[in-house]
C-alpha positions in Angstrom: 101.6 145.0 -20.6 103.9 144.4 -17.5 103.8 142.2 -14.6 102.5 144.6 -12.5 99.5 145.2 -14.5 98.7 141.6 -14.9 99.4 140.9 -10.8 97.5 143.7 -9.6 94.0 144.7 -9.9 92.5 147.5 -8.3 89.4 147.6 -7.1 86.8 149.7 -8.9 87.4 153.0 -6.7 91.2 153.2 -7.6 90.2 152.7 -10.8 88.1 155.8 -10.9 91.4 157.7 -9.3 93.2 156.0 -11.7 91.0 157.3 -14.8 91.7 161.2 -13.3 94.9 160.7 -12.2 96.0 159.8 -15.8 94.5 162.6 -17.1 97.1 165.1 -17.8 94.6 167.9 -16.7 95.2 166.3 -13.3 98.3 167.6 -13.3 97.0 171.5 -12.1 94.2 169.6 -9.6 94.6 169.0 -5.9 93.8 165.8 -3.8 90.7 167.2 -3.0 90.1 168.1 -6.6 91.7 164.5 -8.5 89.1 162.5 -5.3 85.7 165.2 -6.3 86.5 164.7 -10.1 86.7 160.6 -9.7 83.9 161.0 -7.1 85.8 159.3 -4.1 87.2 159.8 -0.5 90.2 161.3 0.4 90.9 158.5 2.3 89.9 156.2 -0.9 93.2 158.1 -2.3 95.7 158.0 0.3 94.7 154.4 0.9 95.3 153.7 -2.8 98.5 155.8 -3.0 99.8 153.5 0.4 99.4 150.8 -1.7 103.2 149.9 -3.8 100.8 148.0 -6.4 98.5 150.6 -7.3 101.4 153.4 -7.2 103.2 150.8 -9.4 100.5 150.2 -11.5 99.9 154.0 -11.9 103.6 155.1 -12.4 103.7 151.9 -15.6 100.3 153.3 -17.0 101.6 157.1 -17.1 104.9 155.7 -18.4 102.5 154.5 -21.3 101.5 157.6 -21.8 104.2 159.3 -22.3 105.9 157.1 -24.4 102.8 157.4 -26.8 103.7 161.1 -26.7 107.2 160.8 -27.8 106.5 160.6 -31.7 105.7 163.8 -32.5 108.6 165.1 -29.6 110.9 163.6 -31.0 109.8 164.7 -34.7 109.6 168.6 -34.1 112.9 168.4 -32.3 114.7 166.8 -35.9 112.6 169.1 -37.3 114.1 172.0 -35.2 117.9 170.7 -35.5 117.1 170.4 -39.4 116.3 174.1 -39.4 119.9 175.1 -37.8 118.9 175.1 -34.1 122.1 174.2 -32.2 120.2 173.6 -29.1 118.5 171.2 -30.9 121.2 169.5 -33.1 123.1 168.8 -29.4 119.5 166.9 -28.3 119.3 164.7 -31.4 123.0 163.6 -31.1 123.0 163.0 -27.6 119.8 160.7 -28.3 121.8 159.1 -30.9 124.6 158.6 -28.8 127.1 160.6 -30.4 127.5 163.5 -28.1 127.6 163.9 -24.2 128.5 167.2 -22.7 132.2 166.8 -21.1 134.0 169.7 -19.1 137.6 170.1 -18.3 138.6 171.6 -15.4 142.4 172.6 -14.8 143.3 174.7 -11.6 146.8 175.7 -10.1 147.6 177.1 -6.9 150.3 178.9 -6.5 150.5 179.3 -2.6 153.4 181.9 -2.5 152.0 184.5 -4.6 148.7 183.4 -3.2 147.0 183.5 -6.4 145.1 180.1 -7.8 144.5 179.8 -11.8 141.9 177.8 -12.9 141.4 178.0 -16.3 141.0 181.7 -17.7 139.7 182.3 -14.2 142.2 184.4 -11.5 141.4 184.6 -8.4 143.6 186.6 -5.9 143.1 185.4 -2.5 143.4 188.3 0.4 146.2 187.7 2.7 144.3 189.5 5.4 146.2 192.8 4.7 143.8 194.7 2.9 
């Protein structure tokens, strides 16, 4: 449990907002929606959401949440990478720390011919004379 949960309490209509708003069907709703399906005001909401604590609050609680979910993420994407996805394989490693994406660019520019090289790219730049 963090700080912020232990510092802050909300009072009992943000945590009706809060019990919708960490429902992942809330995802879809609108204001109007999240405030009729926790049975409060739209101004109850924005009043809550002006509020650092309670947006603090709710961004640590749905951090929660998702790191609950992770488990089974993490499992069907070994589970993928052990089947011979590449995609896959390239997530796992990077989670492991063994592999980052890295991209080398080299470029010339040959002014006098007016022609820059950049790799197995050419690019012949006009000269105005058609």
């Amino acid at each position: 449990m963090s700080k912020i949960e232990l510092g802050y309490q909300p009072t009992k209509a943000e945590e009706r907002l809060l019990e919708v708003l960490l429902d992942p069907s809330s995802k879809t709703m609108t204001v109007a929606e999240i405030c009729q399906a926790a049975d409060q005001s739209r101004q109850a909401y924005y009043n809550a959401m002006k509020k650092p604590e309670f947006v603090a609050l709710y961004e640590a609680k749905s951090f929660e949440l998702v790191k609950h979910s992770l488990g089974p993420v993490i499992n069907a994407v070994v589970q993928k990478a052990k089947e011979g996805s590449h995609q896959h394989a390239k997530i796992v490693l990077a989670m492991a720390g063994m592999y980052s994406e890295r991209h080398q660019v080299k470029s010339e520019v040959d002014v006098q011919g007016e022609v820059v090289h950049s790799g197995s790219l050419n690019i012949v730049l006009g000269n105005g004379n058609g």
